[in-house]
N, CA, C and O atoms as a MOPAC input file, in Angstrom:
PM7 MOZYME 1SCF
protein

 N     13.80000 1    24.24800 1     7.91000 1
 C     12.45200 1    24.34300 1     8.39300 1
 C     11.43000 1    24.16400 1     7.27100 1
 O     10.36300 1    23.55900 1     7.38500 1
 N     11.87700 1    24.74700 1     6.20800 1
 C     10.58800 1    24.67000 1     5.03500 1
 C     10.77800 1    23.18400 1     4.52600 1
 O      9.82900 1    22.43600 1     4.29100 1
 N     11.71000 1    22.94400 1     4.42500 1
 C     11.83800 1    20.76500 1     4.32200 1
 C     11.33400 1    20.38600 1     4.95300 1
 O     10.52300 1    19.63000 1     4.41900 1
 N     11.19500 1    20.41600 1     6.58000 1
 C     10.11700 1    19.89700 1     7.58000 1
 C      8.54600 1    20.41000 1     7.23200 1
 O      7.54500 1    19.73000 1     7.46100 1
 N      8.54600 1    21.02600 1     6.95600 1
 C      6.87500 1    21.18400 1     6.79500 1
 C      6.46300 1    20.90900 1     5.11200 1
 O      5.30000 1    20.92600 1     4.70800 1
 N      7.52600 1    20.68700 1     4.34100 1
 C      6.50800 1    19.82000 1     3.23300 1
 C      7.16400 1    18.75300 1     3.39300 1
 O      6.94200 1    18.25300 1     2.29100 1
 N      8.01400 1    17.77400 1     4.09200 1
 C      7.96200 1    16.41800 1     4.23900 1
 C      6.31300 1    16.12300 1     4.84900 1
 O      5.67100 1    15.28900 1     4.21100 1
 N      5.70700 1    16.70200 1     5.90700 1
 C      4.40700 1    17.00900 1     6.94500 1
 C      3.54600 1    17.20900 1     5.43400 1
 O      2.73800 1    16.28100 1     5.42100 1
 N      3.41900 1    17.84700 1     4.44400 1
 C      2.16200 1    18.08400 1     3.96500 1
 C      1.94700 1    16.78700 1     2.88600 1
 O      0.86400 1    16.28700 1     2.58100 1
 N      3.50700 1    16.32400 1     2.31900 1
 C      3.52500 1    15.05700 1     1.46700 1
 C      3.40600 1    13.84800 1     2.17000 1
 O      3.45300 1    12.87600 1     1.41500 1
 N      3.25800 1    13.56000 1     3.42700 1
 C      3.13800 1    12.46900 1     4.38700 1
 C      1.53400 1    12.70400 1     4.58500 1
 O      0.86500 1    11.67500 1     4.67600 1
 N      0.81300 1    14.01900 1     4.66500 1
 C     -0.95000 1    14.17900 1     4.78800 1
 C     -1.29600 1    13.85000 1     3.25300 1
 O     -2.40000 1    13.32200 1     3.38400 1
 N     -1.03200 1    13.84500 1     1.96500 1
 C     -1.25000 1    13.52600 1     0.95900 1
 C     -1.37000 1    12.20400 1     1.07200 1
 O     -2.49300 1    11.74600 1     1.28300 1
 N     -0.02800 1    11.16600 1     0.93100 1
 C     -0.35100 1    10.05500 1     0.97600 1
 C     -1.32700 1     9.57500 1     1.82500 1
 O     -1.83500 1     8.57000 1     1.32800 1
 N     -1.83400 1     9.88100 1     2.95900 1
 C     -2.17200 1     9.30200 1     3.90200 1
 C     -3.87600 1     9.66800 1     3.67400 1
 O     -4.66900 1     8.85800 1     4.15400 1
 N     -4.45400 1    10.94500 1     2.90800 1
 C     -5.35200 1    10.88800 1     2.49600 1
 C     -5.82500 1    10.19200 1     1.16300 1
 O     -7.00200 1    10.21400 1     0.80200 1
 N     -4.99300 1     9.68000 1     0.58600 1
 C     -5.68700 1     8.83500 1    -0.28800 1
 C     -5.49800 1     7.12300 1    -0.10400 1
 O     -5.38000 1     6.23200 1    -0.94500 1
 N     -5.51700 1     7.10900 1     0.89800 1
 C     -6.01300 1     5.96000 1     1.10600 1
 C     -7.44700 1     5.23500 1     1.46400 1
 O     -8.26800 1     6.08000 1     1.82100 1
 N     -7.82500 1     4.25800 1     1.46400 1
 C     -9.28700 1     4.08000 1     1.68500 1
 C     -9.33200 1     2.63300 1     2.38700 1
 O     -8.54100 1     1.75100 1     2.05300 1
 N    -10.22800 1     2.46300 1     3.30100 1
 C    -10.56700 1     1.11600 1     3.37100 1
 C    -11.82500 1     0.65000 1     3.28300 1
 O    -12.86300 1     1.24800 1     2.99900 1
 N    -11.57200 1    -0.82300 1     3.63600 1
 C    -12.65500 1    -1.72100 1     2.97000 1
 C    -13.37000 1    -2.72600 1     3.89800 1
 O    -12.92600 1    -3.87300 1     3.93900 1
 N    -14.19000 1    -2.46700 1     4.47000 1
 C    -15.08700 1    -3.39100 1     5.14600 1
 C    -15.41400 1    -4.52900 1     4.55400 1
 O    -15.83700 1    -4.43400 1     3.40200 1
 N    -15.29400 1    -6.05100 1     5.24500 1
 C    -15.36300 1    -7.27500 1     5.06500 1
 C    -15.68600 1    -8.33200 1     5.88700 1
 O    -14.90000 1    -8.48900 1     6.82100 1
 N    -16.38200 1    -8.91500 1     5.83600 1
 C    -16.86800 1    -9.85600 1     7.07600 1
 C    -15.94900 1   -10.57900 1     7.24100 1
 O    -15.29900 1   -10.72800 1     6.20700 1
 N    -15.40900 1   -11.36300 1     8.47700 1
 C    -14.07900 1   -12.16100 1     8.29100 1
 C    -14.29300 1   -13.33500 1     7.41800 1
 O    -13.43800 1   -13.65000 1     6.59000 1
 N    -15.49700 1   -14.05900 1     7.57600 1
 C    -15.64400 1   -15.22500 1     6.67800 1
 C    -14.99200 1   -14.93700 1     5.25400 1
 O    -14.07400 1   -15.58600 1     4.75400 1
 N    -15.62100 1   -13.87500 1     4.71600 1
 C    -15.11800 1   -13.42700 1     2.97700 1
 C    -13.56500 1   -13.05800 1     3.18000 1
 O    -12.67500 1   -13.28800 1     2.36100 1
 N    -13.41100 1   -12.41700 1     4.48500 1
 C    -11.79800 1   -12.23100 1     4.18300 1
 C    -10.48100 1   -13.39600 1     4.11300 1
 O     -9.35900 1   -13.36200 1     3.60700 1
 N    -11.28000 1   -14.45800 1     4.92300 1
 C    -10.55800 1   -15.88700 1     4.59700 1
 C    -10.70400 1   -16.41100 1     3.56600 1
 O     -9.86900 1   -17.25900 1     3.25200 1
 N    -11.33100 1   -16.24200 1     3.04700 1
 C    -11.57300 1   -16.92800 1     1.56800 1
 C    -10.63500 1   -16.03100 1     0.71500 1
 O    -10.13400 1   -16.58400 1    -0.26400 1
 N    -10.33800 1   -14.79100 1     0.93000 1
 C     -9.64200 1   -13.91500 1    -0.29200 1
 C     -8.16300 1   -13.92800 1     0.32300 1
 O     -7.18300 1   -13.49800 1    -0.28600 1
 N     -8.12600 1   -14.53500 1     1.74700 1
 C     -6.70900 1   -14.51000 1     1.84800 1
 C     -5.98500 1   -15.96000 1     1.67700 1
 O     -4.77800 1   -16.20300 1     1.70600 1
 N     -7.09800 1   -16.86400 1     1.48800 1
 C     -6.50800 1   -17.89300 1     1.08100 1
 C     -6.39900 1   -17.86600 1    -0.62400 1
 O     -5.46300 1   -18.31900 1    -1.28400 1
 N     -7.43600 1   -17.30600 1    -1.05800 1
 C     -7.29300 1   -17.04600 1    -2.59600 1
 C     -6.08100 1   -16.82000 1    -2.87000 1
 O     -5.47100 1   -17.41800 1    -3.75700 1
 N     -5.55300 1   -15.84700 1    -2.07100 1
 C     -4.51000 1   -14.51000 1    -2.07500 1
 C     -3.05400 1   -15.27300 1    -2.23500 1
 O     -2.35200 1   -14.51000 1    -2.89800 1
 N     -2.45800 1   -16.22900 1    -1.96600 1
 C     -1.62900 1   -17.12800 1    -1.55100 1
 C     -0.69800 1   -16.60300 1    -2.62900 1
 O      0.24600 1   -15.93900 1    -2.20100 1
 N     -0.77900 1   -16.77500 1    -3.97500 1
 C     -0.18700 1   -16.73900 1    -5.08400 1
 C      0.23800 1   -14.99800 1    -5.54600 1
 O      0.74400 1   -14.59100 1    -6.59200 1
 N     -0.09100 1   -14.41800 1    -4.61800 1
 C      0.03700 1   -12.66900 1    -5.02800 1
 C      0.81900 1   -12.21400 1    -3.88800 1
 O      0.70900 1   -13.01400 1    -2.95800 1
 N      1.34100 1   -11.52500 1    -3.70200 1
 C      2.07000 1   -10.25500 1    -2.97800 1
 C      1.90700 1   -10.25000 1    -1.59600 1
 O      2.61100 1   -10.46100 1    -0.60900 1
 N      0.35000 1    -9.83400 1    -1.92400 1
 C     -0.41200 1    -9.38800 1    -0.38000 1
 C     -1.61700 1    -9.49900 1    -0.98500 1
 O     -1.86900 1    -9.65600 1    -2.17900 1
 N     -2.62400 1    -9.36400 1     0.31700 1
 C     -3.90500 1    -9.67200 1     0.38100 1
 C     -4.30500 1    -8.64800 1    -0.41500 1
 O     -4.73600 1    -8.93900 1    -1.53000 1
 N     -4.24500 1    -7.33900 1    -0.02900 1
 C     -4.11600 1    -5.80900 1    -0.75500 1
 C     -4.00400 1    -5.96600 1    -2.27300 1
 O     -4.66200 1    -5.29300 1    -3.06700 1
 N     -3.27700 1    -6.74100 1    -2.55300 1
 C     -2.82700 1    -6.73200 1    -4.23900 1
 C     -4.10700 1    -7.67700 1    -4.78000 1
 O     -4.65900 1    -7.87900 1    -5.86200 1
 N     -4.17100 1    -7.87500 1    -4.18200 1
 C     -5.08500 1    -9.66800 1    -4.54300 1
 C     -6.26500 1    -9.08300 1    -5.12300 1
 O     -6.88900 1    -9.47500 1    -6.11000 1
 N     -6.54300 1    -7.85500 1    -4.20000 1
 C     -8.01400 1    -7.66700 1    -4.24900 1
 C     -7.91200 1    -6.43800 1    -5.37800 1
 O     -8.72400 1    -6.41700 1    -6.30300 1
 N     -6.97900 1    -5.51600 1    -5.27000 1
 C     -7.03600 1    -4.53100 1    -6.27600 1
 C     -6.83700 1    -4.96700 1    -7.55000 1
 O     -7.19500 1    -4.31700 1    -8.53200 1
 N     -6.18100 1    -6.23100 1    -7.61200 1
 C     -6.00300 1    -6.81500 1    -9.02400 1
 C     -7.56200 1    -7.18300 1    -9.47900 1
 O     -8.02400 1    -7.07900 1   -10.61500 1
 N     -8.26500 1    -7.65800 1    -8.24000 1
 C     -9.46500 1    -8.29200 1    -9.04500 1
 C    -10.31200 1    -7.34600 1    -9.28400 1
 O    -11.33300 1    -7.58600 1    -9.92800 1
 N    -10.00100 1    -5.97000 1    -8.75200 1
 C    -11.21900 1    -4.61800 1    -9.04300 1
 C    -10.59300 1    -4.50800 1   -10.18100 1
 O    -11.29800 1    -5.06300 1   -11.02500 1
 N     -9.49400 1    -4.02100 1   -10.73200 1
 C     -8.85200 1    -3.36200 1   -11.66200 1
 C     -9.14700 1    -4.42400 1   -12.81600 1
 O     -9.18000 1    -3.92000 1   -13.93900 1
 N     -9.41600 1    -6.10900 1   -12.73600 1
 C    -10.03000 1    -6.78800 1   -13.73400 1
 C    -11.16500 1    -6.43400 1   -14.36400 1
 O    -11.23400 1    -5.97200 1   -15.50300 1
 N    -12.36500 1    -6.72400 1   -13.37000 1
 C    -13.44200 1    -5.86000 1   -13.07300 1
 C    -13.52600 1    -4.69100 1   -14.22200 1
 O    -14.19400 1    -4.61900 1   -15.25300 1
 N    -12.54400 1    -3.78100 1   -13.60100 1
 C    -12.43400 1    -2.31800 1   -14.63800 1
 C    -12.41600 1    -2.55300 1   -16.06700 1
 O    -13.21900 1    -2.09200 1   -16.87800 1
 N    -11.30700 1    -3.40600 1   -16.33700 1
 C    -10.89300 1    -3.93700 1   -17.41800 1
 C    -11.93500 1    -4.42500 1   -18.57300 1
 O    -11.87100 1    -4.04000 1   -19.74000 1
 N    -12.91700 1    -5.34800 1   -18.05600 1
 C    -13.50500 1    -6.30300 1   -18.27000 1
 C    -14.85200 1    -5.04800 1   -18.71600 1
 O    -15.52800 1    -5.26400 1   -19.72200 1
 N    -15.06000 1    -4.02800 1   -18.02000 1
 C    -16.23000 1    -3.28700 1   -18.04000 1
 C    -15.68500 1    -1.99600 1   -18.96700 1
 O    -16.47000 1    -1.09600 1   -19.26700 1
 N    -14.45800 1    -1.97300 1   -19.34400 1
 C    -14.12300 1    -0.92500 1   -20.23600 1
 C    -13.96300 1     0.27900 1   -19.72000 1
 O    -14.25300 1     1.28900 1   -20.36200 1
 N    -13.46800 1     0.31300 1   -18.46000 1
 C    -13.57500 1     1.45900 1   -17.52000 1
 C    -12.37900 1     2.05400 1   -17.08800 1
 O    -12.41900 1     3.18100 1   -16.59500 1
 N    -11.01300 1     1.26800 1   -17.24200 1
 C    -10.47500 1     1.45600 1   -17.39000 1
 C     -8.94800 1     0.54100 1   -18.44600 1
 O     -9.24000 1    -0.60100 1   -18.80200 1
 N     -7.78500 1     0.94600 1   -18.78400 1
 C     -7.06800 1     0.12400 1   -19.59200 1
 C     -5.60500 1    -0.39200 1   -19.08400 1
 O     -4.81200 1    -0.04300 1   -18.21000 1
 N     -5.66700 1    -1.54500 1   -20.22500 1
 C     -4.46700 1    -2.58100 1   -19.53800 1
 C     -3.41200 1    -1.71200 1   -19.00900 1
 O     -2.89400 1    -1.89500 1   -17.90700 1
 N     -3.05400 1    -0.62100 1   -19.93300 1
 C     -1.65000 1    -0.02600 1   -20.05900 1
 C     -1.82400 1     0.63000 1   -18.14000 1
 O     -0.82800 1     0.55000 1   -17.42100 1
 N     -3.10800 1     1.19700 1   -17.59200 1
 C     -3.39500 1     1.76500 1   -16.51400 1
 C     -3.33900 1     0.87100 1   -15.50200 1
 O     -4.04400 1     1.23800 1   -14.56200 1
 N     -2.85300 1    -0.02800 1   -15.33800 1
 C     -3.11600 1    -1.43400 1   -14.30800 1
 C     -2.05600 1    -1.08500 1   -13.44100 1
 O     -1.04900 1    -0.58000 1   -13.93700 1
 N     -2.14800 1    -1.33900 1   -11.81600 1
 C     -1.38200 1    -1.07700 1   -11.20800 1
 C     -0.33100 1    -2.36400 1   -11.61600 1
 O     -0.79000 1    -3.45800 1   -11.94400 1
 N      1.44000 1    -2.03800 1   -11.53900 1
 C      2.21800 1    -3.08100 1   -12.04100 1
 C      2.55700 1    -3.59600 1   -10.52900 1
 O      3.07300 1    -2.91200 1    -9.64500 1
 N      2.07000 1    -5.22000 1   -10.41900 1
 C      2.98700 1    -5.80600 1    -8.83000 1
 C      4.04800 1    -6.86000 1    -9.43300 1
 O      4.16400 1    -7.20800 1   -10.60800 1
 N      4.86700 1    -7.31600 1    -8.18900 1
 C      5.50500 1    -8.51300 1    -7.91700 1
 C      5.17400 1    -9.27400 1    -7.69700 1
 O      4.32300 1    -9.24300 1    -6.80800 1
 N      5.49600 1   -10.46000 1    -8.22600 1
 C      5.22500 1   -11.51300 1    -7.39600 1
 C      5.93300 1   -11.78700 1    -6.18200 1
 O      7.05500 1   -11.37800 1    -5.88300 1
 N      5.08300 1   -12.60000 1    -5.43400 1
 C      6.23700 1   -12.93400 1    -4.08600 1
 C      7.73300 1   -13.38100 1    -4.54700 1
 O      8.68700 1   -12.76400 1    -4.07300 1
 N      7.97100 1   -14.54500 1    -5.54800 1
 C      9.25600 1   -15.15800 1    -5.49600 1
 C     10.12900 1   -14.56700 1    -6.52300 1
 O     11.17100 1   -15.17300 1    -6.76800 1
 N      9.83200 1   -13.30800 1    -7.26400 1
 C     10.39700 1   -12.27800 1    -8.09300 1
 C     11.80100 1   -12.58700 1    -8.20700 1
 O     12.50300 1   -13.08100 1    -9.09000 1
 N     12.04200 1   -12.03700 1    -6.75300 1
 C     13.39400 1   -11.34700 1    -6.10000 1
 C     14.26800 1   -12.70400 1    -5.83200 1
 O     15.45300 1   -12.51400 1    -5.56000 1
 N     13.87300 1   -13.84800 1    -5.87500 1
 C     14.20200 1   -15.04800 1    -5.79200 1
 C     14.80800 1   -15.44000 1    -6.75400 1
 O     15.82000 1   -16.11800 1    -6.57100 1
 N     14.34000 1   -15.11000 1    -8.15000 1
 C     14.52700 1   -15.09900 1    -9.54000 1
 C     15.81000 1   -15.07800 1   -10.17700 1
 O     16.08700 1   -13.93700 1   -10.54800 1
 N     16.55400 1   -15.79300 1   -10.39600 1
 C     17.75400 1   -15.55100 1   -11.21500 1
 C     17.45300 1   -15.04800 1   -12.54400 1
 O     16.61800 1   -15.34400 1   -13.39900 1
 N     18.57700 1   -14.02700 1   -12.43800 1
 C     18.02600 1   -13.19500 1   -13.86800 1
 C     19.10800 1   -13.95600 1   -15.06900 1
 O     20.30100 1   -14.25400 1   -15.10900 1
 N     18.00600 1   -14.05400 1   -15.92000 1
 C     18.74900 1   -14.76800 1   -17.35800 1
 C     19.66900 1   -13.77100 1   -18.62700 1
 O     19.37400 1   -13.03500 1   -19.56900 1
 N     20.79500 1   -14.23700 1   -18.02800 1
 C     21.98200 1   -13.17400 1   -19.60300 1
 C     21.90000 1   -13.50600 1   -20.60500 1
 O     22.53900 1   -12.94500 1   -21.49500 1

């Protein structure tokens, strides 16, 4: 029973820090065609805030969220 109710309080955690983002569809076609070369649309855009950050000294490289690329997993790994 006490496993069931903090699986319930770590499932309200994640779920409060999330946020969204209002976008007119016009701008959102443009960033999802941008987007082509990244992950997800999601990544696309946090990469370009977290540049942004970067760029303004606000925050640092080492702090960057780390993604995949789409064809990663595709990747033959070199011995």
């Amino acid at each position: 029973m006490k496993t069931e109710g903090k699986k319930k309080q770590n499932s309200k955690n994640i779920v409060d820090n999330i946020r969204h983002l209002k976008m007119p569809e016009r701008l959102w076609k443009l960033v999802a065609k941008a987007s082509k070369n990244s992950r997800s649309v999601n990544n696309y855009i946090i990469s370009l805030i977290e540049d942004d950050l970067i760029r303004r000294k606000m925050l640092k490289k080492s702090e960057r969220k780390k993604f995949q690329s789409k064809n990663s997993h595709f990747r033959k790994r070199s011995n």
